[in-house]
N, C-alpha and C positions, 0 to 999 in steps of 0.2 A: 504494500500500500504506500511506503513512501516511498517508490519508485514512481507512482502511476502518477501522483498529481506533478510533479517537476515535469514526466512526458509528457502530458497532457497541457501544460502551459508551453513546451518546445512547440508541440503540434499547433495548436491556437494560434501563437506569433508566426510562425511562416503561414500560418494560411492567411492573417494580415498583410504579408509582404504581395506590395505591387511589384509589375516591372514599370520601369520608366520608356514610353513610350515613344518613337521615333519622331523626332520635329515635324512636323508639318511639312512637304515640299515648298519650296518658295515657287508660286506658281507666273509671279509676278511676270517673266518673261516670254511666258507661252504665247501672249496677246499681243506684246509689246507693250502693257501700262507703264514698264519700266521709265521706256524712252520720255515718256509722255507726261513726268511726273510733275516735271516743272510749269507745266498750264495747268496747274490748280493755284486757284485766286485769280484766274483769267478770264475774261468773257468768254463764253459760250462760243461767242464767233470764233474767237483764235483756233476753236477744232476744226480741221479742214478733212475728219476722218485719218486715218492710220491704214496706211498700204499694205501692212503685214495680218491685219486682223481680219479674220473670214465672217466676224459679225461685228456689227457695233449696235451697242443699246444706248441710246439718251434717257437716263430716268432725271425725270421730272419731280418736283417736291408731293408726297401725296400719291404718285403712283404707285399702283400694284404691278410689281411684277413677278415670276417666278422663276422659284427657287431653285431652278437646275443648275449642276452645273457645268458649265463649259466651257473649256480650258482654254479657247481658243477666241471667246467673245470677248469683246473688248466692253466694257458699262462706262459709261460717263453718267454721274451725278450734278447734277447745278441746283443751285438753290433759287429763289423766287426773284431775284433781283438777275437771274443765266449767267451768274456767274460759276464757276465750276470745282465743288468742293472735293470730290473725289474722284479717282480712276481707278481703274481696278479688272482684274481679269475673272471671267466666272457667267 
């Protein structure tokens, strides 16, 4: 018996132990949002579209859009004044 409760707290703690999980890919450059980073705080106009991107989405303040995603779309966010608060690939 005073074997069993010391195993039995071994056993408990490794069933607590996570693994650490691999970083997130940085996907940033599958779209090109990289390139494009620096037109955020820029009017809307200065986007003239992205030659590498096979999609581009303009989300609008308020819009719905869905949550797929695709590695390869380029999103442009603007806020209500079109000026352009984020980019991003997805």
């Amino acid at each position: 018996m005073r074997l069993v409760a010391p195993l039995l707290g071994l056993v408990l703690l490794a069933a607590c132990q996570t693994e650490t999980p691999d970083p997130a890919p940085d996907m940033s450059a599958s779209c090109g949002a990289a390139d494009l980073q620096p037109l955020q705080g820029q009017p809307l106009a200065q986007f003239q579209g992205h030659p590498t991107a096979q999609a581009t989405r303009i989300i609008a303040p308020g819009m719905a859009v869905t949550m797929d995603y695709r590695p390869d779309r380029l999103n442009v966010e603007h806020d209500a004044d079109m000026v352009i608060t984020r980019i991003f690939c997805g």
